[in-house]
C-alpha positions as CSV (number, residue, x, y, z in Angstrom):
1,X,0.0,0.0,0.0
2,X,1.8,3.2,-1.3
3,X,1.6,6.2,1.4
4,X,0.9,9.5,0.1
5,X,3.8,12.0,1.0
6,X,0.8,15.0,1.7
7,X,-0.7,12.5,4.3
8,X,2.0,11.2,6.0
9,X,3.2,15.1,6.4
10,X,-0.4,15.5,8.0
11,X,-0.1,12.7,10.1
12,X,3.1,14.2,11.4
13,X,1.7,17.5,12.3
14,X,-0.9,16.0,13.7
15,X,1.3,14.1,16.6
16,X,3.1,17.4,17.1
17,X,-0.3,18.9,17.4
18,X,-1.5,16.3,19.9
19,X,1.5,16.8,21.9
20,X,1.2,20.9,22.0
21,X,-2.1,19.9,23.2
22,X,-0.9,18.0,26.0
23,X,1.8,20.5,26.9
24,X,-1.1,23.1,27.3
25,X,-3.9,21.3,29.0
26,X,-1.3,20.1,31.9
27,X,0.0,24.4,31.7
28,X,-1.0,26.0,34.7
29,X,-2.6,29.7,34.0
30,X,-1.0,32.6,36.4
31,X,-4.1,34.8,35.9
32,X,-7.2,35.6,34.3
33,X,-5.5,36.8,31.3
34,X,-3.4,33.3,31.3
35,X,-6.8,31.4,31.5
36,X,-7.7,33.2,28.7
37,X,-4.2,33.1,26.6
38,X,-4.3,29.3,27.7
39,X,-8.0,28.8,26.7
40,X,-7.7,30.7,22.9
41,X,-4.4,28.5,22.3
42,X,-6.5,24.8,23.3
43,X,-9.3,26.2,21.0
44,X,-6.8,27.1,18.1
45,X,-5.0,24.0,18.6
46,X,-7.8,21.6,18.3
47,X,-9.2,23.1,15.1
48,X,-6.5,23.3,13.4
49,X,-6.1,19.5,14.9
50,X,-9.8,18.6,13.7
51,X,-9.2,20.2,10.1
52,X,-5.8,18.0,9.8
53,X,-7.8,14.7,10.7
54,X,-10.5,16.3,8.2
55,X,-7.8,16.3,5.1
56,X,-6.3,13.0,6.4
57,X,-9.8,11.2,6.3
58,X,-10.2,12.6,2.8
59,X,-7.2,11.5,1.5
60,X,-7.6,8.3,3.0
61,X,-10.6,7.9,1.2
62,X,-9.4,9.4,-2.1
63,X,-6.8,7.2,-2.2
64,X,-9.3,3.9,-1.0
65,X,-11.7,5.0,-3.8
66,X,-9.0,5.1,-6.3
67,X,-7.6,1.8,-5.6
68,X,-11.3,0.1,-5.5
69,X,-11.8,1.5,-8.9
70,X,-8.5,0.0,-10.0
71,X,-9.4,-3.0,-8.9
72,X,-12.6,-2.6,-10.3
73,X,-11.4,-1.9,-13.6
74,X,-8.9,-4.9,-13.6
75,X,-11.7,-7.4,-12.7
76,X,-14.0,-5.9,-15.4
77,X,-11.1,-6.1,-18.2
């Protein structure tokens, strides 16, 4: 099974994104305005998390449909 280059990048970024995330949930705020700096950098963390599984997920599925087709086309020959 051939890995695309684009997805394993994504799948990179996505552990250094999940360990960001641990770094900053176990981060303990000084003040208010540390809740708040710590609160706005989870949030911006986990979308840009959920939009790398997003591209992952299509790709993964791009590349499943393309190798069912290829298949499909090799039985049908």
């Amino acid at each position: 099974m051939e890995i695309n280059e684009k997805v394993l990048k994504l799948k990179v970024r996505a552990e250094e994104i999940k360990e960001q995330l641990a770094y900053w949930e176990e981060y303990p705020p000084v003040n208010n305005m540390g809740k708040w700096a710590r609160q706005t950098k989870l949030d911006k963390l986990q979308k840009e998390l959920s939009k790398i599984q997003r591209d992952i997920d299509f790709h993964d599925n791009l590349y499943l449909s393309n190798e069912i087709y290829k298949q499909w086309k090799k039985d049908a020959l």
